[in-house]
C-alpha positions in Angstrom: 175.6 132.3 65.4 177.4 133.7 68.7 179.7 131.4 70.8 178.1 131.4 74.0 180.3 132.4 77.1 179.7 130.2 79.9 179.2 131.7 83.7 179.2 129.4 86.9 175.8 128.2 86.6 175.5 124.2 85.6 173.5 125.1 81.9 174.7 125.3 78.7 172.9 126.4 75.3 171.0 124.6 73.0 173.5 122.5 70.5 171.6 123.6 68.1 173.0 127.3 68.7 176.6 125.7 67.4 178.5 127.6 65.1 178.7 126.0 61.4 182.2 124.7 62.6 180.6 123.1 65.6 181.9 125.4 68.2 179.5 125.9 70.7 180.4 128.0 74.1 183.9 128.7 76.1 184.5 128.9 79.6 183.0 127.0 82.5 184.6 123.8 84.2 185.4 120.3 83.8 183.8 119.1 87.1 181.7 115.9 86.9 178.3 117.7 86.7 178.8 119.6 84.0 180.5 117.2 81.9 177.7 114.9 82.5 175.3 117.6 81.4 177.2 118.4 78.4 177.4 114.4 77.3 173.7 114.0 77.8 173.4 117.1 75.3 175.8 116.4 72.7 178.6 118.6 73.6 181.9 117.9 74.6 184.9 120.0 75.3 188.4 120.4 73.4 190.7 122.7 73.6 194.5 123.0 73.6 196.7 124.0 76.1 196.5 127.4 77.8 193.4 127.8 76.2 190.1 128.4 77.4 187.9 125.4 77.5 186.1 125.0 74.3 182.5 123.1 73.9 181.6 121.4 70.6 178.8 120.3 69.1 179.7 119.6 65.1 176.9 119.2 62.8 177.4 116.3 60.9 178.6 114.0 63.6 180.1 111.1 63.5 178.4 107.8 65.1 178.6 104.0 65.2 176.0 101.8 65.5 177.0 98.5 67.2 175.4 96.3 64.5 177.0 97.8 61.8 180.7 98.0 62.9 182.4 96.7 59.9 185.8 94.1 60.3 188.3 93.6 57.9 189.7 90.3 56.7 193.3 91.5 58.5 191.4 92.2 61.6 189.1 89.4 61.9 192.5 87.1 61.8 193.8 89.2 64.4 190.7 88.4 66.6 190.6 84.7 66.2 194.2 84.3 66.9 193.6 86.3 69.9 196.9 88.4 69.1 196.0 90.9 71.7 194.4 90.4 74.7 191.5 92.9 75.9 190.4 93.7 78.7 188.5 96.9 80.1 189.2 99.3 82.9 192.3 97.8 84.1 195.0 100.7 83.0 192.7 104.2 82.5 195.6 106.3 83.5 197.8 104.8 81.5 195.3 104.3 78.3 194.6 108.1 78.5 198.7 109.1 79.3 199.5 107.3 76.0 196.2 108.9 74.1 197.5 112.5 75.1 201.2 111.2 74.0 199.9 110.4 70.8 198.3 113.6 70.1 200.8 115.6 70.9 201.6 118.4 67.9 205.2 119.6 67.3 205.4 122.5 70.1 204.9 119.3 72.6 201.4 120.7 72.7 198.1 118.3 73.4 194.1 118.6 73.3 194.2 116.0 75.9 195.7 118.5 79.2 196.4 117.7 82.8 193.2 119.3 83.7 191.1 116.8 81.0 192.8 113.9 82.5 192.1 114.8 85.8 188.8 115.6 85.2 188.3 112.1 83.2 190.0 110.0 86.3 187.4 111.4 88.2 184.7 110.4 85.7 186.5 106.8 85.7 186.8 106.6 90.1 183.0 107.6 89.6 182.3 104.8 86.8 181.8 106.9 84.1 184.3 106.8 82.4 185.9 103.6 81.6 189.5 102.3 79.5 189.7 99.6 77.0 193.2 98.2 76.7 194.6 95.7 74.0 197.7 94.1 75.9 200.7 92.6 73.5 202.2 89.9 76.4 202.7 92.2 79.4 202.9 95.6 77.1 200.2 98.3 76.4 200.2 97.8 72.8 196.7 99.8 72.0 193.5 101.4 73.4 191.2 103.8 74.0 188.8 105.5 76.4 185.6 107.3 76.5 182.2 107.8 79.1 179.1 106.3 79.3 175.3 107.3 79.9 172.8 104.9 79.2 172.7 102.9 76.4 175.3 105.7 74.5 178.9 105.4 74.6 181.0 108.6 73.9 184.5 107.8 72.5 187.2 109.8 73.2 190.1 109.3 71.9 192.4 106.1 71.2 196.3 104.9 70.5 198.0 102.3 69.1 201.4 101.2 69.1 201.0 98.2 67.6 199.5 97.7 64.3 195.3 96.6 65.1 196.1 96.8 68.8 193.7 100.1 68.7 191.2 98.2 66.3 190.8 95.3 68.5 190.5 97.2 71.4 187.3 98.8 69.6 186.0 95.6 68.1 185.7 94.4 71.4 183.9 97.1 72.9 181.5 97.5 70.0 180.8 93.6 70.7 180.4 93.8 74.3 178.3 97.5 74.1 175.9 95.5 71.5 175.5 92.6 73.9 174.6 95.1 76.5 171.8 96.5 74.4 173.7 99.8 73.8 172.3 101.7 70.8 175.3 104.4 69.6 178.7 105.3 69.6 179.6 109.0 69.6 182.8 109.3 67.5 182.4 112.9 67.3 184.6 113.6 64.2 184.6 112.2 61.2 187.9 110.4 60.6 188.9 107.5 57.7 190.2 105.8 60.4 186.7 105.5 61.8 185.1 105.2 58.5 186.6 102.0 57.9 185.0 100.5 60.9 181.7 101.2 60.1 181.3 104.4 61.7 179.0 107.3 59.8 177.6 111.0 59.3 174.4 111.6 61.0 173.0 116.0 61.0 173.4 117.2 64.7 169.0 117.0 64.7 169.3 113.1 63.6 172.0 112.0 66.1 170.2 114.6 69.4 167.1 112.5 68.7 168.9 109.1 69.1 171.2 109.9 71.7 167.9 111.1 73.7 166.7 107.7 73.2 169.8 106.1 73.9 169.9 108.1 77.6 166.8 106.4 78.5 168.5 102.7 78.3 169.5 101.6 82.1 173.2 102.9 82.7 175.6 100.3 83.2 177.7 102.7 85.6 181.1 101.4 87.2 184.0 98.7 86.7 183.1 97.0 83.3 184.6 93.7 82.5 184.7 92.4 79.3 182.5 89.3 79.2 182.2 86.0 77.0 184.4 85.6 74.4 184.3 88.7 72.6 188.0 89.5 71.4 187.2 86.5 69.2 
């Protein structure tokens, strides 16, 4: 398949046009309209620095459905002792400053640049976008971030510097997401780290059809609070 190059117009090609390594298109912009697009599509962009921007579309991809999010005996001790507490959308910059810390390679080199953060506050100021933090007394100890559109989350990427501050920070999410009547979690890649939640393969055709239904849930767009008692 060709990778697409992407002019100024807001459209992108069918995900189903992906190369076998997921690799969609390059070029274009990270303004608010056409990442929205690209979410409600299936793509996302990733890229390193002084690269071109890069949009993705991998076939399998990875999801989570909130129902089936799996806790370990570990973890489920750390929520009832409420060793961390969550909240959500109280520290984005600093949730997605520690994210692109974390994923920094050995030249100092991260996916997640200054103009992907800047373009991800603006999704957040917009309420798109939102933070989940796992606090350890007044420190950052974990968390991660991603967007929202409808009844799908996309996850982005997380940190932790503490050990379950990450997972908690997720278990708490997937809680609160199902209790909102969310229906998936992109996780985009397939990692062990996510496997061990719960997460799964779905083919690209499989997961296009359920985020399409998950789009016509009513958003829940802006500040999110986490509600109840979910970190327990």
């Amino acid at each position: 398949m060709p990778i697409f190059r992407l002019s100024d117009d807001l459209l992108f090609p069918p995900p189903e046009l992906a190369e076998d390594s997921g690799l969609l298109a390059v070029g274009g912009d990270l303004s608010q309209p056409r990442l929205l697009l690209a979410y409600s599509m299936g793509i996302f962009p990733w890229y390193s620095q002084n690269d071109p921007i890069l949009w993705w579309s991998p076939d399998p991809r990875m999801v989570l459905y909130p129902e089936e999010v799996k806790i370990s005996r570990s973890l489920n001790q750390t929520l009832r002792k409420r060793t961390f507490t969550v909240t959500f959308d109280t520290a984005f910059r600093e949730v997605i400053s520690a994210c692109a810390s974390v994923h920094r390679n050995g030249k100092g080199d991260t996916w997640i640049t200054d103009e992907m953060m800047s373009a991800y506050l603006r999704l957040h100021r917009s309420g798109y976008a939102h933070s989940v933090e796992a606090w350890l007394g007044d420190d950052l100890a974990g968390g991660l971030y991603g967007v929202s559109l409808g009844g799908a989350f996309f996850g982005e990427s997380m940190f932790t510097t503490v050990s379950n501050a990450s997972k908690a920070a997720f278990v708490s999410l997937v809680r609160q997401l199902d209790s909102w009547g969310f229906t998936l979690v992109d996780c985009q890649m397939t990692t062990p780290h996510l496997l061990s939640l719960g997460a799964r393969e779905v083919s690209r055709a499989e997961f296009l059809d359920q985020l399409r239904s998950a789009l016509t849930v009513p958003a829940k767009r802006g500040t999110w609070r986490l509600e109840g008692n979910r970190p327990g």
